[in-house]
C-alpha positions as semicolon CSV with decimal commas, in nm:
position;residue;x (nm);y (nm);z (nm)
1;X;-0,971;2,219;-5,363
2;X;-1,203;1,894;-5,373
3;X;-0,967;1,710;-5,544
4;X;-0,627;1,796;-5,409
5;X;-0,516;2,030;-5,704
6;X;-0,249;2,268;-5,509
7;X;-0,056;2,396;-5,815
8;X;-0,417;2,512;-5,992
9;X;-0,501;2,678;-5,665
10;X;-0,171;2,820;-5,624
11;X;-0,223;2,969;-6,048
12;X;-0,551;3,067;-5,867
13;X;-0,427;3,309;-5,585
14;X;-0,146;3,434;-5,875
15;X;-0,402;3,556;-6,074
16;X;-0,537;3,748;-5,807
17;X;-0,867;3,548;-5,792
18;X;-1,034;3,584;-5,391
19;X;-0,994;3,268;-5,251
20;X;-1,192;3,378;-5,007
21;X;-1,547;3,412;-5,149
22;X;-1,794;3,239;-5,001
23;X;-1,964;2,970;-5,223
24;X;-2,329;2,961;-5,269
25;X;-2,389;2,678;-5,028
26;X;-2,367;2,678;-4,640
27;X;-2,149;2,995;-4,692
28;X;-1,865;2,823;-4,659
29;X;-1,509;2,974;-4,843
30;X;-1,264;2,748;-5,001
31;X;-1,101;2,732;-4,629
32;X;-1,410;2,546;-4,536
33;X;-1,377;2,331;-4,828
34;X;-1,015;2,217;-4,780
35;X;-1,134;2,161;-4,380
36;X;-1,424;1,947;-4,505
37;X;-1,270;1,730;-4,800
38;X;-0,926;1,630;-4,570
39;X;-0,731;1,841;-4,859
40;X;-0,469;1,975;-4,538
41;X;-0,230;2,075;-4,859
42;X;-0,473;2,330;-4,990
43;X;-0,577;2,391;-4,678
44;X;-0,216;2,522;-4,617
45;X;-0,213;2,721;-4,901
46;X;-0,537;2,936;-4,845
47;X;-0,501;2,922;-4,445
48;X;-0,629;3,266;-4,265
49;X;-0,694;3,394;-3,939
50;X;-1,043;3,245;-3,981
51;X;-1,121;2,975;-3,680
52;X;-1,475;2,839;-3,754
53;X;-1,296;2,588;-4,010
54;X;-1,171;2,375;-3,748
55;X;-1,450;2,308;-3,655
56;X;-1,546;2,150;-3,947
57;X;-1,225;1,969;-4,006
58;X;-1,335;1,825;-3,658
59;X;-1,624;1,730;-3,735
60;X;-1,525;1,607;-4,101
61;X;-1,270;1,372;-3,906
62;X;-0,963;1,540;-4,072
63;X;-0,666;1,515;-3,815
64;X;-0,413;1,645;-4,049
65;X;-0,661;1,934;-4,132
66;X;-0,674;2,006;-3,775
67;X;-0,321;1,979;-3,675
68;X;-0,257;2,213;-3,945
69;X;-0,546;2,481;-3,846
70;X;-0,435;2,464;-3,460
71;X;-0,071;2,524;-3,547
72;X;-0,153;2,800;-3,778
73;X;-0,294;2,955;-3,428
74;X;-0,661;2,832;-3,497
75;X;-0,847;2,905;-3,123
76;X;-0,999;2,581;-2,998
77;X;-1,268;2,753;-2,787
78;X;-1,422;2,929;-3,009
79;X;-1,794;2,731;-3,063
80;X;-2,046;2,704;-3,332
81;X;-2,415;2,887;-3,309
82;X;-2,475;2,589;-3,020
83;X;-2,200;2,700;-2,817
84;X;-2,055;2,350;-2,944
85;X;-1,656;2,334;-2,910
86;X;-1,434;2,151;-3,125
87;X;-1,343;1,950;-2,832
88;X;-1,708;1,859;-2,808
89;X;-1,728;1,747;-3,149
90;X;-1,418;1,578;-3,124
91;X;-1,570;1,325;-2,840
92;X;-1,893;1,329;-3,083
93;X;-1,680;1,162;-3,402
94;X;-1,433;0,959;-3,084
95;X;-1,110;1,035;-3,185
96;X;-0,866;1,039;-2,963
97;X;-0,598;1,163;-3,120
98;X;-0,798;1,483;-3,191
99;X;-0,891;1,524;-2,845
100;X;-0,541;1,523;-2,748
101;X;-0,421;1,798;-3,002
102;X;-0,695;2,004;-2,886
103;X;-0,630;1,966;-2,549
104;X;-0,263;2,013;-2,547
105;X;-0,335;2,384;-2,692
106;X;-0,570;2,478;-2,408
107;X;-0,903;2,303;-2,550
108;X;-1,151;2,389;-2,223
109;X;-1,244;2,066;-2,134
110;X;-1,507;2,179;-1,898
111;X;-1,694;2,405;-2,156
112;X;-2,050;2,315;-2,210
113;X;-2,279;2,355;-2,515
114;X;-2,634;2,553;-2,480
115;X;-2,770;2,244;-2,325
116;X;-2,515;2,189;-2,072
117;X;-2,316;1,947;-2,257
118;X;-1,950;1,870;-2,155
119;X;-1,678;1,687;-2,377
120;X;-1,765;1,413;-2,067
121;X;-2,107;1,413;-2,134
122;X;-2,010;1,341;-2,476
123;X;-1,758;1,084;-2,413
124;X;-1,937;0,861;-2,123
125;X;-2,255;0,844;-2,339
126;X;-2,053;0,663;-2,614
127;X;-1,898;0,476;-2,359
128;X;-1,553;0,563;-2,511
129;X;-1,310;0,474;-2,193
130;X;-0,988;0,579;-2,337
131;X;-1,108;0,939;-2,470
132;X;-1,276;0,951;-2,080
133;X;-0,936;0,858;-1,916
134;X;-0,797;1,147;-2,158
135;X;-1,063;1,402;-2,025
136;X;-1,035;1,354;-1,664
137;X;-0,655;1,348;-1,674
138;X;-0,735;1,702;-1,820
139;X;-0,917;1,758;-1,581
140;X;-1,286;1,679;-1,670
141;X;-1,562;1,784;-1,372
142;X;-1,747;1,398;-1,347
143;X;-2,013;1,599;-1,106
144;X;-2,114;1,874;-1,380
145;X;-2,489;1,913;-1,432
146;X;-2,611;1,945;-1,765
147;X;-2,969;2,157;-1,818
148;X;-3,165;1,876;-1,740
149;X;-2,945;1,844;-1,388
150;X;-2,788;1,476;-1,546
151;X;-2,405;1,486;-1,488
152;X;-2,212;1,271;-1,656
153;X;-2,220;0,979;-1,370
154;X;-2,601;1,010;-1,468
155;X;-2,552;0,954;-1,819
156;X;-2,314;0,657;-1,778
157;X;-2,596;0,482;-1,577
158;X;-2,858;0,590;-1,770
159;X;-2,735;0,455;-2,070
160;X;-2,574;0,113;-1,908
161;X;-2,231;0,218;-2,013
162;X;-2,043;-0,019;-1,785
163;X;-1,722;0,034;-1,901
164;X;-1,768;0,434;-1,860
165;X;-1,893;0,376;-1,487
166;X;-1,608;0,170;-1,326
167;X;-1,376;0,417;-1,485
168;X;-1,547;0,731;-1,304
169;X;-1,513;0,536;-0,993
170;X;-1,189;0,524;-0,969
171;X;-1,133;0,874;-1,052
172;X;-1,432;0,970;-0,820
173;X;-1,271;0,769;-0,560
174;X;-0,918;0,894;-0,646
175;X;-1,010;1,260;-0,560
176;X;-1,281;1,225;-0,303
177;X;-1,610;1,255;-0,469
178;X;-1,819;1,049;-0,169
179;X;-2,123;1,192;-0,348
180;X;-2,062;1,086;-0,691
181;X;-1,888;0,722;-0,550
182;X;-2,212;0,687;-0,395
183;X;-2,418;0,745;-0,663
184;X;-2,230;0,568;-0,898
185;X;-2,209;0,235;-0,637
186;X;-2,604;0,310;-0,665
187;X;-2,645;0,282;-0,980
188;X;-2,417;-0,025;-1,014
189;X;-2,068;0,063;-1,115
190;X;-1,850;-0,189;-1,079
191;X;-1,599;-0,163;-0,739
192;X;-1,421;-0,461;-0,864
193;X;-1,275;-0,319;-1,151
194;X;-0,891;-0,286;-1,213
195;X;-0,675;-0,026;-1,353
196;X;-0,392;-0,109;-1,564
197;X;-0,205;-0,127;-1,280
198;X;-0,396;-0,392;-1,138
199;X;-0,529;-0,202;-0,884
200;X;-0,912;-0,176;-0,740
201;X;-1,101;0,142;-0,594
202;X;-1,017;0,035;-0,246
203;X;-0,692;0,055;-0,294
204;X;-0,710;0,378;-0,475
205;X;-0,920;0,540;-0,179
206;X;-0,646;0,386;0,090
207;X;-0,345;0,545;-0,079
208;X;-0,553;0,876;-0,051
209;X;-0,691;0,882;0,276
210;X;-1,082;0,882;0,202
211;X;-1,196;0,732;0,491
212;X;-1,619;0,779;0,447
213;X;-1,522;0,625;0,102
214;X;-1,307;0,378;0,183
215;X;-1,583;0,252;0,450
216;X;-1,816;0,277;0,138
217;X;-1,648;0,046;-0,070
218;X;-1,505;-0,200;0,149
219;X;-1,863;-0,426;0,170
220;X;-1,867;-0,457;-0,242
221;X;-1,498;-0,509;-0,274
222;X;-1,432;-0,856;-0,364
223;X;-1,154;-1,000;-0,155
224;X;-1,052;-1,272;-0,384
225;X;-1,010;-0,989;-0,602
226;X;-0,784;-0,793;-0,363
227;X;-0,579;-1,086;-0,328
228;X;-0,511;-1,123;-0,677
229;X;-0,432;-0,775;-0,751
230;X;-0,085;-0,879;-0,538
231;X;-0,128;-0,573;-0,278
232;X;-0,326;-0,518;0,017
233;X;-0,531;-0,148;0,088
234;X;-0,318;-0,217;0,415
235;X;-0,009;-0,180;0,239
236;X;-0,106;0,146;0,093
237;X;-0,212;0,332;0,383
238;X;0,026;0,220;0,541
239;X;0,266;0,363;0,260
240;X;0,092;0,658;0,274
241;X;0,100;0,752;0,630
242;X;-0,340;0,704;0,610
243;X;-0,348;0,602;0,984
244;X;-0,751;0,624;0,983
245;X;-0,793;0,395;0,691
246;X;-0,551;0,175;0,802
247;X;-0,749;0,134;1,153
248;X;-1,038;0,099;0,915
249;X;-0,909;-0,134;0,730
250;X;-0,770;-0,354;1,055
251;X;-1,107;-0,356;1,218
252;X;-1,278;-0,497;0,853
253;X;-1,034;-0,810;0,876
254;X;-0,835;-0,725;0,622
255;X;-0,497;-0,980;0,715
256;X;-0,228;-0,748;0,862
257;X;0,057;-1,029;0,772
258;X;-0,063;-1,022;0,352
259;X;0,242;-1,023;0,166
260;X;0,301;-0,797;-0,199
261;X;0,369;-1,062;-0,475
262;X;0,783;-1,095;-0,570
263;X;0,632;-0,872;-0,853
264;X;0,546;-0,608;-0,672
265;X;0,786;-0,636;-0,351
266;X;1,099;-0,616;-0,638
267;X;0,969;-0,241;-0,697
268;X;1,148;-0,159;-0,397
269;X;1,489;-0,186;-0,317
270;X;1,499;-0,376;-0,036
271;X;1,197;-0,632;-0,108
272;X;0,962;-0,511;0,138
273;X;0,633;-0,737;0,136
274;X;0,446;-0,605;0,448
275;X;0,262;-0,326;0,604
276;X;0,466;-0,349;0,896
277;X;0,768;-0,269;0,685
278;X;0,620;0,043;0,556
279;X;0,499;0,198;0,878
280;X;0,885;0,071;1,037
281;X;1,018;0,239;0,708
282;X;0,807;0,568;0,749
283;X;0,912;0,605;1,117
284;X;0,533;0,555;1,168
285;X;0,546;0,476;1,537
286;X;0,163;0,484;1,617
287;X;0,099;0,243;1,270
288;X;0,300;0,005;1,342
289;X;0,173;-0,043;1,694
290;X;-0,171;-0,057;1,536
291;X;-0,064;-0,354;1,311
292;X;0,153;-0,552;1,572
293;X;-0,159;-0,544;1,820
294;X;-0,343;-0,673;1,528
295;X;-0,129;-0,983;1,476
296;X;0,109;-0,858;1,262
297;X;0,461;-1,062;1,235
298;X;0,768;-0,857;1,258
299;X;0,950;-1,136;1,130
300;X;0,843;-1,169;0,781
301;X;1,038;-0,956;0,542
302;X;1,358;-1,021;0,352
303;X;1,491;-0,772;0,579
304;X;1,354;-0,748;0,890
305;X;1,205;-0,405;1,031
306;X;1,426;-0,421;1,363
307;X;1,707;-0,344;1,136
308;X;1,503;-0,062;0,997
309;X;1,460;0,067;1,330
310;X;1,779;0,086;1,471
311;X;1,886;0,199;1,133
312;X;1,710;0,507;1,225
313;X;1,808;0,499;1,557
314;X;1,502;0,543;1,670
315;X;1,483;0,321;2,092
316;X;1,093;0,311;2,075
317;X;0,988;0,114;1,755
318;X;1,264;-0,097;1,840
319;X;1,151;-0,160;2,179
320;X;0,777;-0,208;2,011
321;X;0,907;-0,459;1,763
322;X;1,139;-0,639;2,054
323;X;0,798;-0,654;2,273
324;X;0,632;-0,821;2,021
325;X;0,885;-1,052;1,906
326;X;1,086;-0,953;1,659
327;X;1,401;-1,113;1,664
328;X;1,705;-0,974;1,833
329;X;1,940;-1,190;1,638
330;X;1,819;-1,199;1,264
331;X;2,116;-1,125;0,997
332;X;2,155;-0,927;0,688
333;X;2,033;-1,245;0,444
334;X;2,289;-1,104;0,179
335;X;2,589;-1,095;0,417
336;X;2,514;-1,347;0,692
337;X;2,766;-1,273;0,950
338;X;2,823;-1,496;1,301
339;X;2,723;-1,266;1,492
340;X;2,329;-1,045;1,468
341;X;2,343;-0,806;1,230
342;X;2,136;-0,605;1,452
343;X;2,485;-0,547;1,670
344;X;2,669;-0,442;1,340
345;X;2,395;-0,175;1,323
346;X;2,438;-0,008;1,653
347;X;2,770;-0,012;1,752
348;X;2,833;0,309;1,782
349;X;2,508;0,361;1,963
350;X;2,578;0,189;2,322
351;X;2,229;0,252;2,496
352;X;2,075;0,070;2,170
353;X;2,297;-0,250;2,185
354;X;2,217;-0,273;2,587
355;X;1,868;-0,253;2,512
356;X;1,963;-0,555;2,269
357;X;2,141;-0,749;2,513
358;X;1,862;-0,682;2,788
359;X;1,606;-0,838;2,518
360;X;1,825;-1,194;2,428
361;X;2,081;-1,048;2,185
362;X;2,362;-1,321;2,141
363;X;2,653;-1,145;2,307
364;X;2,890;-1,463;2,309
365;X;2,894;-1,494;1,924
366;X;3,017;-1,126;1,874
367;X;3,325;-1,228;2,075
368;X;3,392;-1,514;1,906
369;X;3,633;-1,565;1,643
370;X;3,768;-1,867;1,478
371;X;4,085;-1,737;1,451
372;X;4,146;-1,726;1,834
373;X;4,502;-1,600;1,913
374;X;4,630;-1,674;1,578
375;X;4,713;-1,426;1,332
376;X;4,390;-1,260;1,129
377;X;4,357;-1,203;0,761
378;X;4,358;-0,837;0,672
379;X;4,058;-0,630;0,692
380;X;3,909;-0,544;0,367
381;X;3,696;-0,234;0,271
382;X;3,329;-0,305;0,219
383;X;3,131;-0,107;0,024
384;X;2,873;0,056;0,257
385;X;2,524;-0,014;0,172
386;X;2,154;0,142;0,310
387;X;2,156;-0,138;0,596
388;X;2,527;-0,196;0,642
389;X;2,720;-0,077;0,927
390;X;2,795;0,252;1,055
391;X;3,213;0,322;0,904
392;X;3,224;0,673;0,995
393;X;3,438;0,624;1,283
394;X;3,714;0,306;1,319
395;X;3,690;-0,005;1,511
396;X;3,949;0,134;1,733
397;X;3,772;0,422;1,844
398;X;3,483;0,224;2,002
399;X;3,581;-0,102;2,060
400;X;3,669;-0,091;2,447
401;X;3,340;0,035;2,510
402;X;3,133;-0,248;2,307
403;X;3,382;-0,548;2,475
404;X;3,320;-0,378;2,809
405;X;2,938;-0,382;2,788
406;X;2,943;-0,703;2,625
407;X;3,122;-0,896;2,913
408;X;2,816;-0,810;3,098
409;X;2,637;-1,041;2,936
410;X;2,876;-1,360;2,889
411;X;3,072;-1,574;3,147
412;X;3,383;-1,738;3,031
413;X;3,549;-1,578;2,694
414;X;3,867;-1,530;2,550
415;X;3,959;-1,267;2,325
416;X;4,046;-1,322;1,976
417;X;4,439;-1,154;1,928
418;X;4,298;-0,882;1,741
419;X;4,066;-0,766;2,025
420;X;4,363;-0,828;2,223
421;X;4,529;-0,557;1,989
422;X;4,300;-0,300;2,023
423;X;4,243;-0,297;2,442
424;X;4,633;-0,279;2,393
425;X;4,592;0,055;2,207
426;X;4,462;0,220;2,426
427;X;4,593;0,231;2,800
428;X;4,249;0,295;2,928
429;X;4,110;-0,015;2,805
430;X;4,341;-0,232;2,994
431;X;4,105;-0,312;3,332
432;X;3,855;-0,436;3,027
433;X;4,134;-0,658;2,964
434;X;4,178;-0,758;3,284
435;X;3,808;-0,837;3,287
436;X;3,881;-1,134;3,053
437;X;4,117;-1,311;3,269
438;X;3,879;-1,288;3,544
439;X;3,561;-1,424;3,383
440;X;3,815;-1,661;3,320
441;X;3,905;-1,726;3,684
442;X;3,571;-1,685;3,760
443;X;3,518;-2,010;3,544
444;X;3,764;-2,196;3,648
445;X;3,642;-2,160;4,021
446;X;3,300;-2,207;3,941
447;X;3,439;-2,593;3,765
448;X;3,619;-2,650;4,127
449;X;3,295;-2,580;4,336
450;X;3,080;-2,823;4,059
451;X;3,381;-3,120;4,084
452;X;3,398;-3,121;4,444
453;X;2,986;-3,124;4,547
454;X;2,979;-3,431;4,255
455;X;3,244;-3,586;4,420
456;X;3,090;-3,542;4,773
457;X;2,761;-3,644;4,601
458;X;2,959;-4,019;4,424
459;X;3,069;-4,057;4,832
């Protein structure tokens, strides 16, 4: 078995010899031998129901012994005279790999030894980060007292394992530990430490919501930092829906207008960059009033959140953003038009484009047309996109309506020939028509009145 030999041990089992006698040392069997020596072959030729040997195939460092045992059914809870696991053991000799083939056949990864020893314990006093990430993704207890009352936050400290300690943070702070992110900012963890995704505890805590945490952290959090990491806390709870936090965060100074880097903002669709956007996004009435009172600009995103709004149709964050000047005739930047896209949006929706045209909206340009009364091109199909205009219903349908309300808010136009057209379809559109000619005479008298008081004025 030492050396490998399968076809001698295979003679062996022929010749009816017990493979399972215990040899004079230890009182191990040849199973124990094969675990021990990394001989997973043999090991597959004299396998049993027998489950102690994994143990020592663990602690011998044999992975292929111990894939072998736990697919052969070997129980990964069953512990040595110590109440020691194999997952213990497997933290103990720091392979990971081990501790992930235990685990994924329902290793407990909360069992302790006689002395109160978790796999954790194990793991943060080696200061082995990736097998600690592995055990609290598995759901490791970071709060779990050992005899001597030390949990493993204690035994990261005690032992100066820095590494260990910024990593329980963020999982402390992920799932709302304030007693053990207190402790641990007590004994020194680091709060300025990133995940591989670049973000810090604050920002973990903001996505979640723990405010007495988040108020916790937000003195030792470097802001340089935060500003590096391309992403505000703002930007999360405001993602998130974390009103609290975000008021938190507000009255800290955090800057309500920070922007997420290209980097970030291209993980969305339509290149969002601030908080605003999110709370306008999430429908978030009550957050977004929050952030404009702050000082936040509702004029700084690719697209702007006023088309967001009245996307959703929703008249009160529109009138919000319109009160605090959001701009009334901004344009889809990837299909400028000559006229605000924000009309496009709503044109089906009349009591939203008055409230436009109460607040500034350009009514002239969308009754313009360069074509005037000559003949127009044909209209071609767009494809219809998350901000592009309503199509479920034809021009035709609504058009009198929108001319009518527009000519509220213009003097002297003339209608293009196709608008023309369609108040000709439709027999009671024709006093909208008619509405035309007199803004036109309207204009014209308005022109006699100037020339004649200049004239009287030159006398």
């Amino acid at each position: 078995i030492r050396s490998g030999s399968v076809d001698v041990l295979l003679e062996m089992i022929m010749a009816g010899r017990n493979v399972r006698d215990r040899s004079q040392q230890q009182g191990w069997n040849t199973l124990h031998e094969a675990a021990a020596h990394g001989q997973d072959k043999c090991l597959r030729v004299c396998d049993m129901k027998r489950r102690t040997p994994l143990f020592v195939a663990v602690e011998s460092d044999q992975v292929a012994c111990v894939e072998c045992l736990l697919n052969w059914g070997a129980d990964p809870n069953i512990s040595n005279k110590d109440r020691e696991t194999a997952l213990c053991k497997a933290c103990d000799v720091e392979n990971a790999e081990m501790v992930k083939l235990l685990l994924n056949v329902g290793a407990d990864v909360n069992k302790s030894c006689s002395q109160g020893w978790t796999p954790l314990h194990e793991a943060v006093c080696r200061n082995n980060v990736e097998i600690c990430e592995i055990l609290l993704k598995a759901g490791a207890k970071i709060c779990t007292p050992n005899t001597y009352g030390l949990t493993p936050v204690f035994v990261a400290a005690q032992t100066g394992n820095v590494e260990a300690l910024g990593l329980l943070l963020q999982y402390a702070c992920k799932n709302g530990h304030e007693r053990a992110v207190r402790l641990l900012l007590l004994k020194n963890a680091d709060a300025n430490k990133q995940t591989k995704a670049g973000l810090l505890p604050l920002h973990t805590v903001a996505q979640h919501g723990h405010y007495e945490i988040v108020s916790m952290l937000i003195p030792v959090t470097c802001r340089t930092k935060i500003h590096c990491s391309g992403i505000s806390p703002l930007h999360l709870a405001a993602e998130h829906d974390e009103d609290y936090v975000l008021e938190l965060l507000i009255q800290a100074g955090f800057d309500v207008n920070a922007l997420l880097t290209p980097g970030r903002s291209c993980m969305y669709q339509d290149r969002r960059t601030t908080a605003l956007y999110f709370s306008v996004s999430n429908g978030n009435i009550e957050a977004a009033a929050m952030l404009l009172k702050a000082g936040a600009n509702p004029n700084l995103d690719y697209f702007r959140p006023i088309l967001v709004a009245l996307r959703q149709g929703s008249v009160q964050m529109v009138q919000l953003l319109l009160d605090y000047g959001a701009d009334v005739n901004t344009v889809f930047p990837n299909s400028p038009t000559t006229f605000p896209s924000t009309v496009s949006i709503c044109m089906n929706c009349l009591p939203m484009l008055k409230l436009l045209m109460d607040n500034g909206c350009d009514a002239l340009s969308c009754l313009q047309c360069r074509y005037g009364s000559k003949s127009h091109p044909p209209l071609k199909n767009c494809t219809k996109d998350s901000f592009d205009v309503n199509k479920e219903e034809p021009l035709c349908h609504w058009a009198g309506p929108i001319i009518d309300l527009l000519l509220d808010y213009v003097g002297n136009v003339k209608l293009c020939s196709r608008l023309t057209e369609q108040l000709d379809s439709n027999k009671e559109w024709l006093c909208i028509k008619e509405r035309t000619s007199e803004c036109s005479l309207d204009s014209n008298r308005k022109f006699h009145i100037v020339y004649l008081m200049e004239t009287k004025r030159r006398i």
